[in-house]
TORDOBA-158873 format. One record per residue (C-alpha): residue number from 0; x, y, z. Coordinates in nm, 3 decimals, always signed. Each point is the difference from the previous one (the first is absolute). Example, Ala and Ser with C-alpha at 12.3 -4.5 7.8 and 13.67 -1.06 7.14 Angstrom:
TORDOBA-158873
+-----+---------+---------+---------+
! num !      xx !      yy !      zz !
+-----+---------+---------+---------+
!   0 !  +1.230 !  -0.450 !  +0.780 !
!   1 !  +0.137 !  +0.344 !  -0.066 !
+-----+---------+---------+---------+
This chain:
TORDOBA-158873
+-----+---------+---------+---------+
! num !      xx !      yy !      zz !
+-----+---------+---------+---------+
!   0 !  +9.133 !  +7.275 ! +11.848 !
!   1 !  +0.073 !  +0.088 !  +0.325 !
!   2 !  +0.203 !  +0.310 !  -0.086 !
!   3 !  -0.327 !  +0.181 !  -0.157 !
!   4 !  -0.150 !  +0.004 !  +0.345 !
!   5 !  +0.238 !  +0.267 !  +0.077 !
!   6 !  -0.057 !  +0.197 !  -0.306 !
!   7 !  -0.250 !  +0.291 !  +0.045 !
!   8 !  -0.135 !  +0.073 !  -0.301 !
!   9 !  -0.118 !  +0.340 !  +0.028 !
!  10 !  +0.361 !  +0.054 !  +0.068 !
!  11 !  +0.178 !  -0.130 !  -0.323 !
!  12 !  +0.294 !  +0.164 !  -0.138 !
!  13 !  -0.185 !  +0.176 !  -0.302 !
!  14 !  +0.386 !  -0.021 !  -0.250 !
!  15 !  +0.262 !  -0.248 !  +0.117 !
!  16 !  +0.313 !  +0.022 !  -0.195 !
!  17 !  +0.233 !  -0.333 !  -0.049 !
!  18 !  +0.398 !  -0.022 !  -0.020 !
!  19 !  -0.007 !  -0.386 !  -0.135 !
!  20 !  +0.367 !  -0.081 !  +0.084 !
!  21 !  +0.125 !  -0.344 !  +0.021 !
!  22 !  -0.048 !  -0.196 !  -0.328 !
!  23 !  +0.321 !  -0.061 !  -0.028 !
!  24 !  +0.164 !  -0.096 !  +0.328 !
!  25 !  -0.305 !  -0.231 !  -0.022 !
!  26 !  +0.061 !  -0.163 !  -0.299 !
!  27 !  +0.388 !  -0.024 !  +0.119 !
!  28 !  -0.141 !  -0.200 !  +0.318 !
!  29 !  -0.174 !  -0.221 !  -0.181 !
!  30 !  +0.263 !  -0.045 !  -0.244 !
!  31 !  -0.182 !  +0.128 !  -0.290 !
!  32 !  +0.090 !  +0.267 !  -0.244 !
!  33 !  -0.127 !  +0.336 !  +0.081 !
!  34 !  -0.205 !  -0.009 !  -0.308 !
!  35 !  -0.215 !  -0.260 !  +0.185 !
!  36 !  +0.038 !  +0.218 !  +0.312 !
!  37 !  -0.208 !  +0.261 !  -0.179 !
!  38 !  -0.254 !  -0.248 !  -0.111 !
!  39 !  -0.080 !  -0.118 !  +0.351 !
!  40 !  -0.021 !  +0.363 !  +0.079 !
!  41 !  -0.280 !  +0.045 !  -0.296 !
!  42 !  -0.201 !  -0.215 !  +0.268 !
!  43 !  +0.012 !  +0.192 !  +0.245 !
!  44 !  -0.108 !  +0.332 !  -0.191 !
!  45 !  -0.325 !  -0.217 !  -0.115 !
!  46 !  -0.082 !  -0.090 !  +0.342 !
!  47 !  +0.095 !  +0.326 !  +0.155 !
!  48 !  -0.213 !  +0.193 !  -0.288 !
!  49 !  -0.331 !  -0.243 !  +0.097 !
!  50 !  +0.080 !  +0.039 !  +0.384 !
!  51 !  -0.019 !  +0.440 !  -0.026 !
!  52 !  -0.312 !  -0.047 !  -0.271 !
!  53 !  -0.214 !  -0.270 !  +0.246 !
!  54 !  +0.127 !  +0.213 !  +0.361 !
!  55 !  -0.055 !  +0.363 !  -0.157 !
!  56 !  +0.289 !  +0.120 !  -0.076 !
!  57 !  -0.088 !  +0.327 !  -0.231 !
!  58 !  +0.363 !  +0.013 !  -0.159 !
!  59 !  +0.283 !  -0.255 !  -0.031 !
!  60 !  +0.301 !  +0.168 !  -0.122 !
!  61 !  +0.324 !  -0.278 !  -0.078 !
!  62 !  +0.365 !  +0.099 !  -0.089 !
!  63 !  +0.061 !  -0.195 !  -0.292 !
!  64 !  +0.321 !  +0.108 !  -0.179 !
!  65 !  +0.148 !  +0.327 !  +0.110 !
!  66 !  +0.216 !  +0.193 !  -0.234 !
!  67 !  +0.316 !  -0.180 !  +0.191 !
!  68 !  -0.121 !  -0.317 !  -0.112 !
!  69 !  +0.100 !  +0.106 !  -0.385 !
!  70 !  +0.383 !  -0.064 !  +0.152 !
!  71 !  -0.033 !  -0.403 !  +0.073 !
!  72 !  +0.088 !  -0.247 !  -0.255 !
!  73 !  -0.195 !  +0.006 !  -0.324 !
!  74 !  -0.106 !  -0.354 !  -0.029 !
!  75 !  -0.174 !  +0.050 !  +0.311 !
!  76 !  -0.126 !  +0.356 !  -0.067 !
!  77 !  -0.146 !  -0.186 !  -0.309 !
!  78 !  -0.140 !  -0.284 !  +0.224 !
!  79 !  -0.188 !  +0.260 !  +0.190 !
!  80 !  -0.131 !  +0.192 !  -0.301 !
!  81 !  -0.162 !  -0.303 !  -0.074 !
!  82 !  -0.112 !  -0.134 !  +0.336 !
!  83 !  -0.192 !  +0.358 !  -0.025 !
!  84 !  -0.152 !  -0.044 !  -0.337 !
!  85 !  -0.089 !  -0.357 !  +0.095 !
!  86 !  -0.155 !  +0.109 !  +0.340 !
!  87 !  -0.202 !  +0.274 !  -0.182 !
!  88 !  -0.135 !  -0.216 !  -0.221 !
!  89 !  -0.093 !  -0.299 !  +0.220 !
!  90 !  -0.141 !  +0.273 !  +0.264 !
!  91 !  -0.236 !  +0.231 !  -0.245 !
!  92 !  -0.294 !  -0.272 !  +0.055 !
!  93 !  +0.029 !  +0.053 !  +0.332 !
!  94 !  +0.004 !  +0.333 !  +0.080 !
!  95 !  -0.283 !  +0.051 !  -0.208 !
!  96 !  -0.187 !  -0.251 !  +0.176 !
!  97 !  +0.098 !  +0.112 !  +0.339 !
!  98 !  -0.023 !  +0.372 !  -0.084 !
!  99 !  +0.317 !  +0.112 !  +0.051 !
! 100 !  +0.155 !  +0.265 !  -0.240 !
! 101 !  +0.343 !  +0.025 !  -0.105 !
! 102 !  +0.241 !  +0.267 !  +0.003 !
! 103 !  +0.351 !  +0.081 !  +0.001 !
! 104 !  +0.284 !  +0.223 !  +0.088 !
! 105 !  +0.367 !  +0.137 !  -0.099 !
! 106 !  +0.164 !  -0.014 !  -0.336 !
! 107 !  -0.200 !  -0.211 !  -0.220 !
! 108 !  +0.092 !  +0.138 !  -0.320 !
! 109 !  +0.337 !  -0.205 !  +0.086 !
! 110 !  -0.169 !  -0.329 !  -0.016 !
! 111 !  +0.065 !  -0.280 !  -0.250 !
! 112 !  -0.276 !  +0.103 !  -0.287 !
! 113 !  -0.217 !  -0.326 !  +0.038 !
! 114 !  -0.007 !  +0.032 !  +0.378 !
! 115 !  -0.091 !  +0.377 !  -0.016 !
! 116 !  -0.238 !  -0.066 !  -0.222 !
! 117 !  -0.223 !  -0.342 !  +0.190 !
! 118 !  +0.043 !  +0.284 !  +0.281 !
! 119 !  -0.187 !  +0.261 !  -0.121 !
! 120 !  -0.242 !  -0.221 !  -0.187 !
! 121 !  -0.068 !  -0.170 !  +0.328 !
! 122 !  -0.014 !  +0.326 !  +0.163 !
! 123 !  -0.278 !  +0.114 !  -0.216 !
! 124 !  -0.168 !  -0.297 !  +0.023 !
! 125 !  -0.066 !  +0.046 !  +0.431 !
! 126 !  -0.027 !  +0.351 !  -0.051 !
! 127 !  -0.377 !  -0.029 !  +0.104 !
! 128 !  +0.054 !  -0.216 !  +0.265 !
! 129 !  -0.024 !  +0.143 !  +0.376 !
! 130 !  +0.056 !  -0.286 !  +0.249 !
! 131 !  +0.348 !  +0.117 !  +0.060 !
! 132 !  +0.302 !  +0.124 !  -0.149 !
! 133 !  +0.327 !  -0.232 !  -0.112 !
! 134 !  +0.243 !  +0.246 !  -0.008 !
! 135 !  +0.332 !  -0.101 !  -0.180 !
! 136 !  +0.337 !  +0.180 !  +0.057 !
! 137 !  +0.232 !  -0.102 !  -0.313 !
! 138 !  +0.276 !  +0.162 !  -0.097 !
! 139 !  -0.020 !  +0.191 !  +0.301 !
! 140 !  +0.177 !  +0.211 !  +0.211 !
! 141 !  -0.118 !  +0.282 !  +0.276 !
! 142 !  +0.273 !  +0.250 !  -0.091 !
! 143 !  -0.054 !  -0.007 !  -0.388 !
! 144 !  -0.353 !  +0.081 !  +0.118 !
! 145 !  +0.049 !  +0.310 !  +0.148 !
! 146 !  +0.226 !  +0.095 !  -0.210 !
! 147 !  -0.226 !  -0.061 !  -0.305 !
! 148 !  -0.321 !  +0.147 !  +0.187 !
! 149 !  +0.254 !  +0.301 !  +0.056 !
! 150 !  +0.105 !  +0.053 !  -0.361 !
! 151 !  -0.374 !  -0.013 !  -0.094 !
! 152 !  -0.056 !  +0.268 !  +0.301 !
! 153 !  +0.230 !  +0.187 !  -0.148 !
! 154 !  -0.115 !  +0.022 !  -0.382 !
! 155 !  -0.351 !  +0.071 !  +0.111 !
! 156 !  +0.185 !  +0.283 !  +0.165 !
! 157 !  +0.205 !  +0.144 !  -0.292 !
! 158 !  -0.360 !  -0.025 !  -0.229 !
! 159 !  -0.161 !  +0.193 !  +0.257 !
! 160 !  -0.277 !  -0.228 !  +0.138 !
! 161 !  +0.156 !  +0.012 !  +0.347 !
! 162 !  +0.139 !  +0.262 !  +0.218 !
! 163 !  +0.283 !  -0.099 !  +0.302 !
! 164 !  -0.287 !  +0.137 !  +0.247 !
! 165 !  -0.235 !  -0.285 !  -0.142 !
! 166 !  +0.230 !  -0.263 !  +0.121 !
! 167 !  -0.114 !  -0.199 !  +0.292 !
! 168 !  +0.042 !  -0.377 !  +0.123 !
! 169 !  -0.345 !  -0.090 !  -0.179 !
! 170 !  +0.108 !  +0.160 !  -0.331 !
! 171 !  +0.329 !  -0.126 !  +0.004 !
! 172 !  -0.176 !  -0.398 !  +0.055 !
! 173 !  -0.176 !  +0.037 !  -0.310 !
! 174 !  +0.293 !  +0.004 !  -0.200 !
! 175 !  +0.061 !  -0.294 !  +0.140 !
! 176 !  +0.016 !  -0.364 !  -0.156 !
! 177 !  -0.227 !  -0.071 !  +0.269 !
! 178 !  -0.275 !  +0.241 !  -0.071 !
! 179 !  -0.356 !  -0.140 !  +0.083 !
! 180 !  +0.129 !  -0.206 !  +0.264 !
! 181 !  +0.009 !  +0.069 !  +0.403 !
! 182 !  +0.328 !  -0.027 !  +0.162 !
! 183 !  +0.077 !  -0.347 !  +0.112 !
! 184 !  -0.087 !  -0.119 !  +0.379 !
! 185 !  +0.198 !  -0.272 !  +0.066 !
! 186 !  +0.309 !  -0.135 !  -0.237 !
! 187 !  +0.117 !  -0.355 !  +0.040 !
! 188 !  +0.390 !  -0.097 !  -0.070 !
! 189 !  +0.070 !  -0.370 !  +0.006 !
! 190 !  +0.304 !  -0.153 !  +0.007 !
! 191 !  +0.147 !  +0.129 !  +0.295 !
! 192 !  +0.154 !  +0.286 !  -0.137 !
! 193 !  -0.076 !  +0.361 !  +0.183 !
! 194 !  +0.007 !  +0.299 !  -0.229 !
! 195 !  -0.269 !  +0.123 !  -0.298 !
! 196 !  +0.223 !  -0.033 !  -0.284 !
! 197 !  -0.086 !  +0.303 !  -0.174 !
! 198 !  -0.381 !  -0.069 !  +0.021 !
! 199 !  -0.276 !  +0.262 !  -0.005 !
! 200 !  +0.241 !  +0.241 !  +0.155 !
! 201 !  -0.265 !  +0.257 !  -0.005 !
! 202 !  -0.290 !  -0.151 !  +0.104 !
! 203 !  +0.133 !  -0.209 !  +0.295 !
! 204 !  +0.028 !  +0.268 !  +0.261 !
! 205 !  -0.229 !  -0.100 !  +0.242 !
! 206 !  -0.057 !  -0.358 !  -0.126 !
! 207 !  +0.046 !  -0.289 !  +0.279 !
! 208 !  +0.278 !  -0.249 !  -0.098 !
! 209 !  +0.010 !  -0.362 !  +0.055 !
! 210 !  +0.289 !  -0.216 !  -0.032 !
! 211 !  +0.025 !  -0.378 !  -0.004 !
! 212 !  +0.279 !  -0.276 !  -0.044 !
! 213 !  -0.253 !  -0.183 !  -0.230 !
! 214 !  +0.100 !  -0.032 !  -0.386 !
! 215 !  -0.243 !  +0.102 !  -0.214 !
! 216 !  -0.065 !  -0.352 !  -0.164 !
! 217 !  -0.108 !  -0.100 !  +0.344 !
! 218 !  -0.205 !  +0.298 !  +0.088 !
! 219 !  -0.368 !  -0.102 !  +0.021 !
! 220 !  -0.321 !  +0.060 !  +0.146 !
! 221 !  +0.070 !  -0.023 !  +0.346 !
! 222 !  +0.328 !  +0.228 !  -0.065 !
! 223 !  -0.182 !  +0.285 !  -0.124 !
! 224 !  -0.289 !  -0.022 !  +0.257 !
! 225 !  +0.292 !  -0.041 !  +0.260 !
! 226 !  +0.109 !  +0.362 !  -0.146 !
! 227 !  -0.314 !  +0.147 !  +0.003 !
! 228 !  -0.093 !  -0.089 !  +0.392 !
! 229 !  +0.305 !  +0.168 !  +0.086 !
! 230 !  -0.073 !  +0.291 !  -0.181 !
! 231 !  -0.301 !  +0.025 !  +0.161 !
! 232 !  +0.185 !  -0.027 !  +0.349 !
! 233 !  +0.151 !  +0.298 !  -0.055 !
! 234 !  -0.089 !  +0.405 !  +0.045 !
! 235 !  +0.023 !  +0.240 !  -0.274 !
! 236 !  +0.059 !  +0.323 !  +0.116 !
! 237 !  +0.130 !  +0.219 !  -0.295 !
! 238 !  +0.195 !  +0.240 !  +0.248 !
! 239 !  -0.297 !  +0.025 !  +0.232 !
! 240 !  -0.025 !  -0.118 !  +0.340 !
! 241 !  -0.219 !  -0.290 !  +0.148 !
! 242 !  -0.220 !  +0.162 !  +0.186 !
! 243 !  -0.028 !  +0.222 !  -0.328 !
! 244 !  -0.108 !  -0.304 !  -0.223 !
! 245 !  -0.255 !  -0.159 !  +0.293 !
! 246 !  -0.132 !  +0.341 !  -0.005 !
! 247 !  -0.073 !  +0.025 !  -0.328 !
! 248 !  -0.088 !  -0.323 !  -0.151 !
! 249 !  -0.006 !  -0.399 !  +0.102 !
! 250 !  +0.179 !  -0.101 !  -0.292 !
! 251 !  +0.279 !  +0.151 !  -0.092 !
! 252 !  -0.041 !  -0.175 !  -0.340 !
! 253 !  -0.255 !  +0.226 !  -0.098 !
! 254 !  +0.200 !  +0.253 !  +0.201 !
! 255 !  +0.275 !  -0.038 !  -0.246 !
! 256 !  -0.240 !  +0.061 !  -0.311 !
! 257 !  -0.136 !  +0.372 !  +0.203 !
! 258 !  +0.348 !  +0.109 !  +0.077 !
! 259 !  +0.257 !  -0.072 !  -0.215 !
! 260 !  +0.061 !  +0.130 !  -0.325 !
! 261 !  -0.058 !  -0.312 !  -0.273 !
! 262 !  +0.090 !  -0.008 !  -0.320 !
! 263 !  -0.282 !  +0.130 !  -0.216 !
! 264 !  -0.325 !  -0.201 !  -0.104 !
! 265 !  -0.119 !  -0.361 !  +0.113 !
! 266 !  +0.049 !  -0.362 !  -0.015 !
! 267 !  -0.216 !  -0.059 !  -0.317 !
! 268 !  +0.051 !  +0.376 !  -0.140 !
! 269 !  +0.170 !  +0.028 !  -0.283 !
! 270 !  +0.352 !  -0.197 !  -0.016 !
! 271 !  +0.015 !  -0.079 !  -0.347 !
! 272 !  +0.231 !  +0.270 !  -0.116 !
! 273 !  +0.391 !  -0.059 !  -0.049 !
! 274 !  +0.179 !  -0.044 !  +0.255 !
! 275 !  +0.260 !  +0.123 !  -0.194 !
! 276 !  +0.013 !  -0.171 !  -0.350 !
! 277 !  -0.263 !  +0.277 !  -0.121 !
! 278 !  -0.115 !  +0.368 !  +0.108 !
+-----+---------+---------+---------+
């Protein structure tokens, strides 16, 4: 693929995050119900999933179903409930063969009972595995996040095990849904839409955005490797200067890993815990 020739990989984007937007205009172009529009767009997570596990990708974090989703109509909330449980059944095989562990983020406790359940039973079952990381945002949303990683700040507080002079950027992450994860280095949006949708508020501050007029039931290979050559084309600074990166290091990729504070642990640490549905 001619694409991959411009892909260095020593300088992969170690967590991308994805805003998968356009199932249903999709399905509306194609006349189809939007039902089938999410379907098509179950594609496109498979392929996207393999792509990040054969390239290198270390973590693949998706946005599922965010916490606004719970508003749209209920036969197709319940259409998507199942897509999920179907997709986490079909795909368990898989990412044991391919050695990619499971995980997920946000309110899962507010799940349908069955899905909850395949989730954390598949879950478990890739626990071991440490080819990468498929992170799932469901039932997500960035501002419940901080709010609940506050509220938890705060109890540990009131029973004493903290003190306001303890709190620092690093402490605060691990209260985080996201905890065991580094901060993402390049999010996605398809669909041709331009904001983050209330999407890892937190740990987006210095991640590189890319934005495309593709649907996600289209987005393939070539889309995503398309993405990542641009990220590459471009200079992370973190509030330093040029001459300050050059200086300092050749890639600012590992630049970004020495300088700016991540959220605590590591692509393959330990990302089991709740993200939310449990303490």
């Amino acid at each position: 693929m001619g694409i991959m020739k411009e892909i260095d990989p020593l300088r992969l984007p170690q967590h991308i995050a994805i805003i998968m937007d356009g199932n249903g205009r999709w399905a509306e172009l194609h006349t189809m119900g939007r039902i089938l529009g999410h379907r098509k767009g179950a594609e496109s997570v498979r392929i996207i999933t393999k792509t990040c596990r054969r390239i290198g990708v270390r973590c693949l974090t998706l946005y599922a179903f965010s916490v606004e989703n719970w508003l749209r109509p209920e036969a197709e909330i319940r259409a998507l409930m199942n897509l999920l449980l179907q997709y986490l059944e079909d795909e368990a095989r898989e990412m044991m063969d391919q050695g990619i562990r499971l995980t997920a983020i946000g309110d899962l406790d507010s799940l349908e009972a069955p899905v909850l359940r395949k989730l954390r039973e598949t879950m478990e079952k890739t626990a071991g595995n440490q080819g990468m990381i498929l992170n799932l945002a469901l039932s997500y949303g960035g501002r419940d996040e901080i709010a609940t990683a506050a509220k938890r700040m705060v109890g540990d507080a009131l029973a004493g095990k903290i003190a306001p002079a303890d709190v620092t950027r690093e402490l605060f992450s691990k209260y985080l849904y996201t905890t065991g994860i580094p901060d993402p280095d390049l999010l996605i949006r398809t669909g041709g839409e331009y904001r983050v949708s209330n999407f890892l508020l937190y740990q987006m501050a210095y991640t590189e955005f890319y934005f495309t007029d593709i649907l996600w039931p289209d987005f393939r290979e070539t889309d995503l490797l398309t993405a990542i050559a641009e990220y590459q084309r471009r200079e992370r600074r973190f509030g330093m200067t040029s001459e300050q990166i050059g200086g300092r290091s050749g890639n600012t990729m590992e630049l970004s890993r020495e300088s700016m504070p991540q959220t605590q642990g590591s692509v393959g640490g330990d990302c089991s815990r709740s993200r939310g549905g449990e303490e």
